[in-house]
C-alpha angles and dihedrals in degrees: 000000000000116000105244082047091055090041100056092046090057085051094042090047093047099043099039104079090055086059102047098037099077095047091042095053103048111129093198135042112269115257114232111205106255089236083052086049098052100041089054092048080052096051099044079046087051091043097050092046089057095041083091109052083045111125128194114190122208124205120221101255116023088286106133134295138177139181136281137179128241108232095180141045086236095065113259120134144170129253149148121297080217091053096049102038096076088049097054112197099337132059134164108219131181137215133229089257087063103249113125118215134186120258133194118203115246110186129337136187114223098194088035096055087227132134136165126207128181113219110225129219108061144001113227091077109151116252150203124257107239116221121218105249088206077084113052123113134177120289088026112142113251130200 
């Protein structure tokens, strides 16, 4: 066994049962502060409102690929200039409901790390709610 490995399991096995013994021995369920609760409810119901919209593209060959987001019924949606560039002008992406459909690259910013593709195959894709940045402040919640 190499010596940081064995190192860190001494330290781990020693350590450990300080950690688990409070929670293992609680008697009552834990109490989550009611403000804790309901931000985590927002943020599942956010979650589950943007699984959607979600895009994984896929590049031809096994070379990359990453995620976007549609941001219209017609298809487009935004992504990464370093997900689409090994793809070229054609990509296959899938949605969170498991079908896979073309896509063609409209426009991209290289210094930007932007790109936009448009998924082909219908228009009526579900998309994400754009904020108004105008809007924004610090500590606001971004997805």
């Amino acid at each position: 066994m190499r010596p940081r490995l064995l190192r860190d399991l001494i330290f781990l096995l020693s350590v450990g049962p300080m950690v688990v013994a409070p929670f293992a021995s609680a008697a009552e369920p834990v109490e989550i502060d009611p403000i804790l609760r309901e931000a985590e409810e927002a943020r599942i119901a956010a979650i589950d409102r943007a699984t959607p919209s979600a895009v994984s593209v896929f590049v031809p060959g096994g070379g990359g690929g990453g995620s976007g987001v549609l941001i219209s019924p017609e298809g487009y949606a935004l992504t990464n200039f370093h997900v689409t560039s090994p793809a070229g002008s054609f990509m296959r992406c899938g949605l969170s409901d498991g079908k896979v459909y073309d896509a063609v690259l409209v426009g991209l910013d290289p210094v930007g790390d932007l790109a936009m593709i448009r998924l082909l195959g219908r228009d009526d894709f579900p998309f994400a709610e754009m904020a108004d940045s105008l809007q924004a402040r610090a500590g606001d919640w971004c997805m």
